[in-house]
C-alpha positions as CSV (number, residue, x, y, z in Angstrom):
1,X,0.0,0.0,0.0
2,X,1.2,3.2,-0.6
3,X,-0.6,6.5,1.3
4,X,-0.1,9.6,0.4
5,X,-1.6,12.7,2.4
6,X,-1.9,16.2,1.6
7,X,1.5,16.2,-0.8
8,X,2.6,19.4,-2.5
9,X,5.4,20.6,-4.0
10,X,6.3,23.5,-6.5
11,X,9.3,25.0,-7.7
12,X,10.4,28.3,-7.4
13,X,6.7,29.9,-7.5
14,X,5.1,27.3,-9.9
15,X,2.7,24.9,-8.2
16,X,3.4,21.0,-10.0
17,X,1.6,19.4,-6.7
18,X,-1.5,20.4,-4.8
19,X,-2.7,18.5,-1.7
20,X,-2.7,15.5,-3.5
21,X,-4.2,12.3,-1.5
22,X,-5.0,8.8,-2.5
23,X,-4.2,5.3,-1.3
24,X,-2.7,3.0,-3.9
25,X,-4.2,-0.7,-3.0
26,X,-1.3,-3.8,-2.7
27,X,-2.8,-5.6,-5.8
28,X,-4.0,-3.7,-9.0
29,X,-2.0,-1.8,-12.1
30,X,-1.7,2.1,-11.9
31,X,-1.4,4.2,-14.5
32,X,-0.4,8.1,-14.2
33,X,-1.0,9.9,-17.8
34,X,-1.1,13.7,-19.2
35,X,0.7,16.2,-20.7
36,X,3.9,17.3,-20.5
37,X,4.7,19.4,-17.0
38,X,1.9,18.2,-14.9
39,X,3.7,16.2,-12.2
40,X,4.1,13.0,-13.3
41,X,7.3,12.2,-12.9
42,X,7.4,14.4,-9.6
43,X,4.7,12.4,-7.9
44,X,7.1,8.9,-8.8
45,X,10.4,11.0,-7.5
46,X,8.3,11.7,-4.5
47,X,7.1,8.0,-3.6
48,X,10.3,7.1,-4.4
49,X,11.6,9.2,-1.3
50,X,14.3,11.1,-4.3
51,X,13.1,14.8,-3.5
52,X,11.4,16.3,-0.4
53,X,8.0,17.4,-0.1
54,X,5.1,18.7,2.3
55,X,2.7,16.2,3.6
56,X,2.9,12.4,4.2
57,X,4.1,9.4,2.2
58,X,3.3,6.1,3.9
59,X,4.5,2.8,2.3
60,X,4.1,-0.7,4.1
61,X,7.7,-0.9,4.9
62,X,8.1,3.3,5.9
63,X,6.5,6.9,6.5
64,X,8.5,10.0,5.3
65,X,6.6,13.2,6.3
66,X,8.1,16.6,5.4
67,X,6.9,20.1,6.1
């Protein structure tokens, strides 16, 4: 399971995530998809723990909040 509450993150004044929250069940296939510059690739980076950001990321193994 992986829980993320409340994550943001912008850079320098542009906002790429907003108080973003969802649970992504153990079983299943997810599939994140849009145009160019949306946050894609942050919201992986920030699961992944490879860049800091406000609110909570919960995986079965951790928890890495930032404020």
């Amino acid at each position: 399971m992986i829980l993320l509450k409340n994550v943001s993150k912008s850079y320098k004044k542009k906002i790429i995530l907003n108080h973003v929250n969802y649970q992504f069940a153990d079983t299943g296939f997810y599939c994140l998809y849009g145009p160019s510059g949306l946050g894609k690739t942050t919201l992986l980076n920030a699961i992944a723990h490879e860049i800091n950001v406000h609110g909570t990321i919960e995986t079965r193994s951790e928890e890495h909040t930032s404020e």
